[in-house]
PASE-189603 format. One line per field, with one value per residue (C-alpha): residue number from 1; chain; y, z, x. Coordinates in Angstrom, 2 decimals. Each point is the difference from the previous one (the first is absolute). Example, Ala and Ser with C-alpha at 12.3 -4.5 7.8 and 13.67 -1.06 7.14 Angstrom:
<pts>
pos	[1,2]
unit	[A,A]
yy	[-4.50,3.44]
zz	[7.80,-0.66]
xx	[12.30,1.37]
</pts>
This chain:
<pts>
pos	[1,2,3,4,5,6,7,8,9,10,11,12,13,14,15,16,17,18,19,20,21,22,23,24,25,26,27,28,29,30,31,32,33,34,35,36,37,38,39,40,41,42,43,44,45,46,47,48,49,50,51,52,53,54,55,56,57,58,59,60,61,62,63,64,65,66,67,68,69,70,71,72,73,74,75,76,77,78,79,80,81,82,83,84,85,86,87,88,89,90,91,92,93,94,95,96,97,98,99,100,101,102,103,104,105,106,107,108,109,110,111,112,113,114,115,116,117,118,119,120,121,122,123,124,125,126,127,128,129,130,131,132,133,134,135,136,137,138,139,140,141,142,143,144,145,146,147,148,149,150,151,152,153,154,155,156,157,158,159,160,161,162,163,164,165,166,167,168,169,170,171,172,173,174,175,176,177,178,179,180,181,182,183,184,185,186,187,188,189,190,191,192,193,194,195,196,197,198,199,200,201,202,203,204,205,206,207,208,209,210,211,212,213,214,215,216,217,218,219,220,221,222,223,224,225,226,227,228,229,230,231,232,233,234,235,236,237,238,239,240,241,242,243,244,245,246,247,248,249,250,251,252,253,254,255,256,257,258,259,260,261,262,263,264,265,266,267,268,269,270,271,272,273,274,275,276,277,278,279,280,281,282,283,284,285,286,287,288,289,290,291,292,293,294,295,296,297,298,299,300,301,302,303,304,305,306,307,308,309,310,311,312,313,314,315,316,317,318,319,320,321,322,323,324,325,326,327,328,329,330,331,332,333,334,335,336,337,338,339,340,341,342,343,344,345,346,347,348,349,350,351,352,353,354,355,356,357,358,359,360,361,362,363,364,365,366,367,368,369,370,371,372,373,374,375,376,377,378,379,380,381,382,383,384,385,386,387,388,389,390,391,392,393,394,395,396,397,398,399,400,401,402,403,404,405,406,407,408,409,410,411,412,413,414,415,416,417,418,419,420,421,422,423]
unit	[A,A,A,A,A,A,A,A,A,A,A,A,A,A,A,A,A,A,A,A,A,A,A,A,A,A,A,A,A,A,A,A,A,A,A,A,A,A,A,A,A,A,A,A,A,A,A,A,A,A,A,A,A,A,A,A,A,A,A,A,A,A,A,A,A,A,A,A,A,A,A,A,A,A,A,A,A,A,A,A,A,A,A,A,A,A,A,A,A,A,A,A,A,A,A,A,A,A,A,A,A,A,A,A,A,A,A,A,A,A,A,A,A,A,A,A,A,A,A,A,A,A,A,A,A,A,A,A,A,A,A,A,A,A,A,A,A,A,A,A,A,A,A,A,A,A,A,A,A,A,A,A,A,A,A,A,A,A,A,A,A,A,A,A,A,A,A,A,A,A,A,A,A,A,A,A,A,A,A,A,A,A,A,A,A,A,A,A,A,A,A,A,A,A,A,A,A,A,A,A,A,A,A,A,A,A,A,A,A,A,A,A,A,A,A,A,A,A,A,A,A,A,A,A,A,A,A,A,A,A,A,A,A,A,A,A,A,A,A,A,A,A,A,A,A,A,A,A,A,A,A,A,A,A,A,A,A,A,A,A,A,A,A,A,A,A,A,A,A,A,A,A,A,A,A,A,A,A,A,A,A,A,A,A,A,A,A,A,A,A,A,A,A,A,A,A,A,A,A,A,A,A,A,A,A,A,A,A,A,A,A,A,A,A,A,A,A,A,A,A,A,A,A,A,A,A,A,A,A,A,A,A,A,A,A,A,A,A,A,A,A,A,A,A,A,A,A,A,A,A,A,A,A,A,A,A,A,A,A,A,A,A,A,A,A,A,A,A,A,A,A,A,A,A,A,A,A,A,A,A,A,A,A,A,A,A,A,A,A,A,A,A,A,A,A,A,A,A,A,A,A,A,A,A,A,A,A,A,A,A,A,A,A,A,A,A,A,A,A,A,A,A,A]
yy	[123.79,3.33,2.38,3.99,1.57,4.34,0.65,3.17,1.15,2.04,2.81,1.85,3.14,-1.77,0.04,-2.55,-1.92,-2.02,-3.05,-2.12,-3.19,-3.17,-3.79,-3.24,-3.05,-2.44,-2.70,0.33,2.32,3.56,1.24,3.93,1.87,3.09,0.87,3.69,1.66,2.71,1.88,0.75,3.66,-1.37,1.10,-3.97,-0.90,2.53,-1.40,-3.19,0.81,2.09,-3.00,-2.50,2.03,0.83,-3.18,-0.69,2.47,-1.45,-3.53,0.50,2.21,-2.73,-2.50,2.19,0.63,-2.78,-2.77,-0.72,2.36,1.22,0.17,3.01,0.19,3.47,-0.91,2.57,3.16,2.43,2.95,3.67,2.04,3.15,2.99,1.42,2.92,-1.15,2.45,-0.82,0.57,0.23,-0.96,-0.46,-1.74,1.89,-2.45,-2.74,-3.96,-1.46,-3.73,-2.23,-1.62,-2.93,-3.19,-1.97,-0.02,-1.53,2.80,-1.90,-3.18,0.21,3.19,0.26,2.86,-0.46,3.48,-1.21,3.72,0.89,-3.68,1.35,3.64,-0.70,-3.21,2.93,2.55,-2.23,-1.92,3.35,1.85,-3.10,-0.08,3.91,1.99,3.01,0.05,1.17,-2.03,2.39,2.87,-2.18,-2.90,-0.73,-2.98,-1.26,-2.10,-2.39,-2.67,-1.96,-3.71,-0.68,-3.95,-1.11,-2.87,-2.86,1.15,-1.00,1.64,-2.60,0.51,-1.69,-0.81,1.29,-0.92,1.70,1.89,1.88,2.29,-1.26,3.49,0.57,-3.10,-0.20,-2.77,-2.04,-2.90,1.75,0.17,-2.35,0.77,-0.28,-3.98,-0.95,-1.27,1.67,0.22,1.46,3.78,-0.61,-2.11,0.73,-1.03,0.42,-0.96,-0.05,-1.72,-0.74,0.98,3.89,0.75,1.35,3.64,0.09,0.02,2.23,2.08,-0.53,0.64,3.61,0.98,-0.69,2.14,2.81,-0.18,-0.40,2.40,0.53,0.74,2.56,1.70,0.17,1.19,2.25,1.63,-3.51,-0.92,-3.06,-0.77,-2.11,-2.29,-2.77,-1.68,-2.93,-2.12,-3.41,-1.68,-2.77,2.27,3.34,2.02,3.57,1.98,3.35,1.77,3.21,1.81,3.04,2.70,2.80,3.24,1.80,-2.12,0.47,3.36,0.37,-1.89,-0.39,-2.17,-1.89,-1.30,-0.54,-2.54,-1.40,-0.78,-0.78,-2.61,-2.12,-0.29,-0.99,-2.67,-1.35,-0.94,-1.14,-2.47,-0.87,-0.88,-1.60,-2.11,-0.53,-2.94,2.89,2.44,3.32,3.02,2.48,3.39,2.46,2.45,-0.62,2.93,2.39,3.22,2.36,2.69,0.21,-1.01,-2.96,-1.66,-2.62,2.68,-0.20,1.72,-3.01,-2.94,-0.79,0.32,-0.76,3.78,1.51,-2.20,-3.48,-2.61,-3.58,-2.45,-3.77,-2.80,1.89,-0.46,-2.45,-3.07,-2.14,-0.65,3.73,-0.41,0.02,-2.78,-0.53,-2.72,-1.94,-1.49,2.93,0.04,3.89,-0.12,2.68,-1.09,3.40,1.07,-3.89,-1.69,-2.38,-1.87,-1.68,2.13,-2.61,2.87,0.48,-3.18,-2.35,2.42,-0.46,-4.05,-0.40,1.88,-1.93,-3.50,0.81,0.62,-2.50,-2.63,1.20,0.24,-3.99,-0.70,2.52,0.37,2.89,0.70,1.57,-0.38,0.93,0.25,0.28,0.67,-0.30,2.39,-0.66,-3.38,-0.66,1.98,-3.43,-1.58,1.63,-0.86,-0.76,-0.85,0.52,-0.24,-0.23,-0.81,0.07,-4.08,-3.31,-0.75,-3.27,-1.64,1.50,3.53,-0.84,-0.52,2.67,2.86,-1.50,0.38,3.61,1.11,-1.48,1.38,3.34,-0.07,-1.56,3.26,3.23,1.57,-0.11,1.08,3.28,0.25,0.14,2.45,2.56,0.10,-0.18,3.24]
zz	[14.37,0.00,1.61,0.22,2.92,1.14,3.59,2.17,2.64,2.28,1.96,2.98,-1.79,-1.75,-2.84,-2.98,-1.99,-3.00,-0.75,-2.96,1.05,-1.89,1.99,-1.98,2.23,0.38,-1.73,-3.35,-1.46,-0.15,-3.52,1.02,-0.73,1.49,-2.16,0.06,-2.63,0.77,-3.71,-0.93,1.41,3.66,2.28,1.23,-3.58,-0.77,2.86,-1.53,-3.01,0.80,1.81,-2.59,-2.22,2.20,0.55,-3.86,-0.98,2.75,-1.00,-3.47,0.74,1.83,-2.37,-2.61,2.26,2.32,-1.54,2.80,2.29,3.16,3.21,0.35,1.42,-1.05,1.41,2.65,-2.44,1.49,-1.08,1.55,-1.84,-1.16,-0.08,-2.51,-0.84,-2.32,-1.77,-3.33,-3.17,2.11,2.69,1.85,2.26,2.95,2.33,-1.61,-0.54,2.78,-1.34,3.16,-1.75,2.53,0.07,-0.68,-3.89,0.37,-1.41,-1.14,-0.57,1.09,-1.43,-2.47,0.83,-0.95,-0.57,1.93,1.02,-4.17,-0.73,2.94,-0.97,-3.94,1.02,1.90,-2.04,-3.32,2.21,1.09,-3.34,-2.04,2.74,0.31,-3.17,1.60,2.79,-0.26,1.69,0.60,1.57,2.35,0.92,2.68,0.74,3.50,-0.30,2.84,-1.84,2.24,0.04,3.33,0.29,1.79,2.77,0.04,0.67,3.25,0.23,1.00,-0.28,-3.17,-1.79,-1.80,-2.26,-3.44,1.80,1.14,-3.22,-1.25,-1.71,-0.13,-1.53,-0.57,-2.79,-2.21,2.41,2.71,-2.31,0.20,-4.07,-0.81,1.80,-0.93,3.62,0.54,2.98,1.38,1.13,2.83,1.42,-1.76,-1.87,-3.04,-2.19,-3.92,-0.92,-3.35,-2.02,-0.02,1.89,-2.25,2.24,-0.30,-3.73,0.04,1.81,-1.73,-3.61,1.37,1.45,-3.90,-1.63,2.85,-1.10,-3.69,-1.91,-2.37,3.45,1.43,-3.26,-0.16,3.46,0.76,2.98,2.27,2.00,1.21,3.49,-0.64,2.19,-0.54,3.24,-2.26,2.33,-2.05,1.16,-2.55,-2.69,1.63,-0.20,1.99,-1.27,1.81,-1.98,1.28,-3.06,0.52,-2.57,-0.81,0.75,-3.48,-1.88,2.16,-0.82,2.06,2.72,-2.64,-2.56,3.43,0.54,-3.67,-0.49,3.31,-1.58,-3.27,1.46,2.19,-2.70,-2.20,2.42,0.30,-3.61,-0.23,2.33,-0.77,-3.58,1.54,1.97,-1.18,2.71,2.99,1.34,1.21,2.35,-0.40,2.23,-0.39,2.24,2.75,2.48,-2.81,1.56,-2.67,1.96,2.56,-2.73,0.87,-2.91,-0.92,-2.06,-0.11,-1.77,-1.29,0.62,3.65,3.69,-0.17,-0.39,2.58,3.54,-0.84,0.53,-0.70,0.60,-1.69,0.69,0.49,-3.12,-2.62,0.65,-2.30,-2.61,-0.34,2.41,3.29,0.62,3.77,-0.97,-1.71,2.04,0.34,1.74,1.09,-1.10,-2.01,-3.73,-1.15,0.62,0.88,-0.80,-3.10,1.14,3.52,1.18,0.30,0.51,-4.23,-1.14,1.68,-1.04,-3.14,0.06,2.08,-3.02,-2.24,1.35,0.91,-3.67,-1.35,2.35,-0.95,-4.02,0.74,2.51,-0.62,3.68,2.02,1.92,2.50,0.74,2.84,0.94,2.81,0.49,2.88,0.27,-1.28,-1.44,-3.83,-1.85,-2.27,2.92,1.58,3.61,-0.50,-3.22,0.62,-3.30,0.48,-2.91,-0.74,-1.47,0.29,-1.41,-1.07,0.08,-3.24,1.25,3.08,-2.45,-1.78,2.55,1.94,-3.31,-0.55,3.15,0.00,-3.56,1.04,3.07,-2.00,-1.79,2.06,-2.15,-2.82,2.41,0.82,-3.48,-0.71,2.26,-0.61,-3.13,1.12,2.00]
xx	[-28.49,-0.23,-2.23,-0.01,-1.79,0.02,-0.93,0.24,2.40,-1.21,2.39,-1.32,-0.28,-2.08,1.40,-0.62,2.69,-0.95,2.42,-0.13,1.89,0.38,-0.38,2.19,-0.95,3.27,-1.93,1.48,2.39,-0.90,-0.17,0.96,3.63,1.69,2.34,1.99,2.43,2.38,0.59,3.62,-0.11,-1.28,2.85,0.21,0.46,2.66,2.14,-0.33,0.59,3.15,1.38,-0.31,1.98,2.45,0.57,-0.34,2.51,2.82,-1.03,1.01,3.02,1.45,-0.61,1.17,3.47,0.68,-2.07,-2.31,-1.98,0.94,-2.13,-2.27,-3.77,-1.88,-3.10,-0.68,-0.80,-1.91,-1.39,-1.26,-2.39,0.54,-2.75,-2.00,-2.58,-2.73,-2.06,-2.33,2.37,3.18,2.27,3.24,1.91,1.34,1.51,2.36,-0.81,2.71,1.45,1.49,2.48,0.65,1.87,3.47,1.46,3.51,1.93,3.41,1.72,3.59,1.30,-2.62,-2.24,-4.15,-1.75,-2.86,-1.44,0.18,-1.62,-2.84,-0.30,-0.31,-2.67,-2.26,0.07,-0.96,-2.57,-1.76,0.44,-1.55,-3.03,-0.25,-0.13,-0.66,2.47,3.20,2.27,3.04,-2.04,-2.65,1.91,2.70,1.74,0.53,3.12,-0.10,1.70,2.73,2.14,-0.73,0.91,-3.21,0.00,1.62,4.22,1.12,3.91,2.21,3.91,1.37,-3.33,-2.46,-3.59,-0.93,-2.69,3.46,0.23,-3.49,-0.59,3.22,1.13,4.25,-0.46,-2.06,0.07,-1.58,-3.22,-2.61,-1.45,3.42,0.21,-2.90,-0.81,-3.07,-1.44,-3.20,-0.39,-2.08,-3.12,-2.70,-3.71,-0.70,-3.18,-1.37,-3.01,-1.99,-1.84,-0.63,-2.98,-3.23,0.40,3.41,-0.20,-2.33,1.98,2.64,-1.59,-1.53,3.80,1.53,-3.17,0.71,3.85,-0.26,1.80,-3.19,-1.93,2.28,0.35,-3.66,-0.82,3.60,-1.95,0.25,3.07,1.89,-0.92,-3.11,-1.13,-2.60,-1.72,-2.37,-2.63,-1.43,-2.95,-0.66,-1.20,-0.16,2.90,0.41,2.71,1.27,2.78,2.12,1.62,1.71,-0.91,3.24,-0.92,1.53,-2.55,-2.57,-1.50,-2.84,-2.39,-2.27,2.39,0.92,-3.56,-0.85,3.10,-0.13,-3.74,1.70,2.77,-2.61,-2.30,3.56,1.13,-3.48,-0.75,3.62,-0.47,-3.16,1.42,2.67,-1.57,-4.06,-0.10,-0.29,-1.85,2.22,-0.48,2.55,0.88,2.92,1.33,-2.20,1.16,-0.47,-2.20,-0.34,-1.50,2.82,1.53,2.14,1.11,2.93,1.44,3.95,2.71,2.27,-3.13,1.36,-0.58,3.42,-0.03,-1.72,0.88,-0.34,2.32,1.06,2.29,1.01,-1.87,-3.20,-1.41,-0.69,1.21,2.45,-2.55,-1.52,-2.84,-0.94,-2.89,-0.85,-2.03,2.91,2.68,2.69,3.33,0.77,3.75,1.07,1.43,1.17,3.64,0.56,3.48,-0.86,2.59,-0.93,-2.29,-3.12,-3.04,1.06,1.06,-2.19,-2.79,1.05,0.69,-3.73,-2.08,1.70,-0.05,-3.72,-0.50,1.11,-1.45,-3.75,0.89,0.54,-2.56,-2.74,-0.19,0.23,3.31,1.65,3.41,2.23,3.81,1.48,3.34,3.02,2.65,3.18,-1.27,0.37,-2.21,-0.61,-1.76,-2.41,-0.90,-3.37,-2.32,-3.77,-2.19,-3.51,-2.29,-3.95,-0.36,1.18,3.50,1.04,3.29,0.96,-0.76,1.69,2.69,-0.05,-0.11,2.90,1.87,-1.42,0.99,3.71,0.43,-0.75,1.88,3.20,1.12,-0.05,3.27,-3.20,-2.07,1.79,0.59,-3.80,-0.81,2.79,-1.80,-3.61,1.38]
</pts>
């Protein structure tokens, strides 16, 4: 049941606030979605993108050496923004974009040597020249290097013995390498979830993001940037839609042009989704902070806060299936920069979706499925299975999902495999 209601609060300067808020009694399921979408230029996204090919790049250089990967986690990225001067037809960056290059690559295997700063440097700078046209990367980017092989917890120095954490980053041989035993074992304690099917706002979502980022679109509309984001409300049939696009200054000529595509874009997105989606009923804004008499206008020079102060960090953004939906089940582990070996935040992400999936192609029932791991136990057995579904199973799909979920627990050598090249 739903019901919408507005009342007044009152302040003692007696001042009057308006507030539109929206009532879901617990009686049956709510039919509303919050979903949120960080576009690739989002300094969040950047992070995560920069770690997953970081981790990409040293994946397949290992496999491409040694045979197997080593350990490495990338996943704590950060990023400082730089500043910039933005003026109608022009612009220029005057204080550098600042990359933290953080976390543990293992950086050799006996006597073998790994470039692991030149796999790093060369996964930045073609990460932020394919999401930045405009900026160059040599003049208005510096790398932090805070990369180290610290051995983490777990060595207790004894005289006479030792563990493989020892020279875990450091490792002396091939045996001291879990990939390379194939005796994997979980990264840490941890929950993960997937569920099924994709949510009606989430594809939404999902199919405005692709027309925002379609090659025809940006060669159509030059003048918008990368750092979109896309905050989408669903109630039942109603769907609110507040975009930010960041317009770039050197093809924005004047206040005027600003106001007349701003104009030109809502009215754009509108009938596209309209068309896309005749069931609905949308409400779109953009740029809601815009004041063009002060003016104060999302007006950047290479499409990015990232530019001009803002920061970001993994983990912060989308999660592992390219949304954020706070009213979906959600674990808050970051995926990017993630070990595709053992670490379970990626590959039980990965193994959850996927089992989820496939359960509801053979039930038709709604799932959710979460895994929860143990540290240091086998990465093939999970510590605990919870899978909750929307219907009655029989015995046969009783049957069926205990088979799903061993088969896709069975294999993580194909599962590392799978996302090295999802990466």
């Amino acid at each position: 049941m739903f019901c919408g209601v507005r009342f007044f609060l009152h302040y003692e300067r007696r001042n009057t606030l308006t507030l539109s808020i929206s009532i879901f009694a617990e009686s049956k399921k709510a039919d509303v979605e919050i979903i949120e979408i960080k576009g690739a230029g989002h300094p969040d996204t950047v992070c995560d993108t920069i770690a997953e090919e970081i981790s990409k790049d040293y994946s397949r250089y290992c496999l491409d050496t040694f045979g197997f990967i080593l350990p490495h986690m990338i996943d704590k990225i950060g990023v400082l923004g730089g500043l910039s001067n933005c003026e109608f037809g022009k612009g220029e960056i005057v204080k550098p974009i600042t990359i933290l290059l953080n976390g543990r690559l293992s950086k050799n295997l006996g006597d073998r040597e790994i470039p692991v700063e030149q796999i790093a440097m060369s996964a930045i700078k073609n990460v932020l020249s394919r999401i930045f046209l405009l900026l160059n990367v040599d003049k208005h980017v510096i790398v932090q290097n805070n990369l180290h092989y610290s051995r983490g917890p777990g060595v207790v120095l004894v005289p006479d013995q030792s563990n493989e954490r020892h020279d875990y980053y450091t490792p002396k041989a091939a045996q001291g390498v879990m990939h390379a035993r194939k005796d994997t074992v979980c990264n840490d304690t941890s929950v993960v979830v997937g569920y099924a099917p994709e949510l009606i706002g989430e594809r939404i979502a999902r199919d405005l993001e692709t027309m925002l980022f379609s090659r025809q679109f940006k060669a159509s509309y030059p003048f918008i940037g990368t750092d979109i984001k896309i905050m989408l409300v669903r109630t039942d049939k109603q769907v609110s839609i507040t975009c930010c696009i960041p317009f770039i200054c050197v093809h924005t000529p004047s206040l005027e042009f600003y106001k007349t595509q701003k104009e030109m874009l809502n009215k754009l997105i509108t009938e596209y989704l309209c068309t896309s989606h005749p069931a609905l009923s949308f409400e779109v804004s953009l740029n809601t902070r815009d004041n063009y008499d002060k003016p104060d206008l999302y007006l950047t020079v290479i499409g990015s806060a990232i530019e001009s102060g803002d920061e970001g960090l993994v983990g912060r953004g989308n999660r592992s299936n390219g949304v954020i939906n706070v009213t979906a089940p959600m674990s808050i582990e970051a995926y990017s920069g993630k070990n595709p070996v053992h670490h379970v935040a990626k590959v039980y992400s990965f193994i959850a979706q996927k089992i989820a999936r496939e359960i509801y192609v053979k039930s038709g029932f709604n799932t959710e499925v979460y895994l929860v791991s143990q540290m240091g136990r086998s990465i093939h057995d999970p510590w605990k299975i919870v899978i909750k579904i929307v219907g009655v199973p029989d015995s046969n799909l009783d049957a069926a999902i205990h088979e799903i979920v061993a088969s896709n627990l069975r294999d993580s050598e194909a599962v590392t495999m799978a996302l090295i090249s999802k990466m």
